[in-house]
Steps between C-alpha positions, in 0.01 A plus 500: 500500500322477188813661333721233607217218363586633169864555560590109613339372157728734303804413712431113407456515133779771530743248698420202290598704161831576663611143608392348171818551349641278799282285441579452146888494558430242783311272270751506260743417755288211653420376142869464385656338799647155536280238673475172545255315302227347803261275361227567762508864419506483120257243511269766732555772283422343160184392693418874627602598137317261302124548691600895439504420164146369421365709749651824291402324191195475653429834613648650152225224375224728657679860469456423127128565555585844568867516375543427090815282465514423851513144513700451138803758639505290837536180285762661298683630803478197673661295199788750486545482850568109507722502211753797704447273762647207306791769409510586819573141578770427270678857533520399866812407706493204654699344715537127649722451804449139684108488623437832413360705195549872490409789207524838448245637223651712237541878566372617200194285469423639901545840355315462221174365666517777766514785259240350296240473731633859709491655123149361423370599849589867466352498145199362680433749758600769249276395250221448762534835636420705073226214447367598795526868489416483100276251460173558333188408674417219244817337539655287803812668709585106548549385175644788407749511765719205324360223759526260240855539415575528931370203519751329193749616729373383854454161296892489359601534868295194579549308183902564585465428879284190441761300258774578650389410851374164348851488306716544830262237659614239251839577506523484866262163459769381255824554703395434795401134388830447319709659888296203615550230254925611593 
């Protein structure tokens, strides 16, 4: 019994390493397919993504106690993530037909984002892992582990997410108020 108590922890971390590239490929699927532009749901996710914006910015706000640059690479990443998510709003497809509104957000823009942050996470736990097993006593593992820069990247994905959710909600806003005035 004991055996298998360490066994099913293994099996888990084991399984989930696996299916991540699924994962990946299915997010990259699910990022780049047409929808239609609903102005209840891009108005509820640029709501969700603009409170998880100052609450990162305010979390990064206190990892800076402990974390140097913290707060000043969130910032940064944050700015870079709205302006890609203004590119991501003009490289966009979109397409009017009678009362509705549909997009498809560019491939390469999709891509880009989820390579990024997949690229900057295994950099993460890699560089975790040698602070960790390197690190002098007088120094902190955390810091040294790249947090900082993890969470530029963590903030690009919400920077991105956030203006282009609140740029599909004014689109859909804007056509579906000239479908009415037809």
């Amino acid at each position: 019994m004991p055996l298998l108590l360490l066994i099913i922890p293994f099996l888990l971390v084991l399984g989930l390493l696996v299916l991540m590239p699924l994962s990946l490929i299915q997010r990259y699927r699910v990022g780049t397919a047409r929808r239609a532009a609903r102005g209840w749901l891009a108005t509820t996710n640029a709501v969700a993504m603009s409170l998880s914006a100052v609450l990162f910015i305010t979390v990064a706000a206190f990892s800076s106690i402990w974390i140097a640059n913290a707060f000043t690479y969130a910032v940064v990443g944050l700015t870079g993530g709205c302006l890609l998510g203004l590119v991501g709003l003009w490289l966009s497809r979109w397409e009017a037909s009678g009362a509705t509104l549909h997009y498809t957000p560019n491939r390469w823009l999709v891509l880009a984002m989820t390579v990024v942050v997949t690229a900057r996470l295994l950099y993460g736990f890699w560089r975790a892992w040698h602070s960790w097993r390197l690190a002098p006593d007088d120094t902190s593992w955390l810091a040294g582990a790249g947090v900082a820069g993890s969470m530029a990247a963590g903030a690009v994905v919400i920077g991105y997410y956030a203006t282009y959710w609140i740029g599909v909600r004014r689109r859909a806003h804007r056509h579906h108020g000239r479908a009415r005035h037809r």
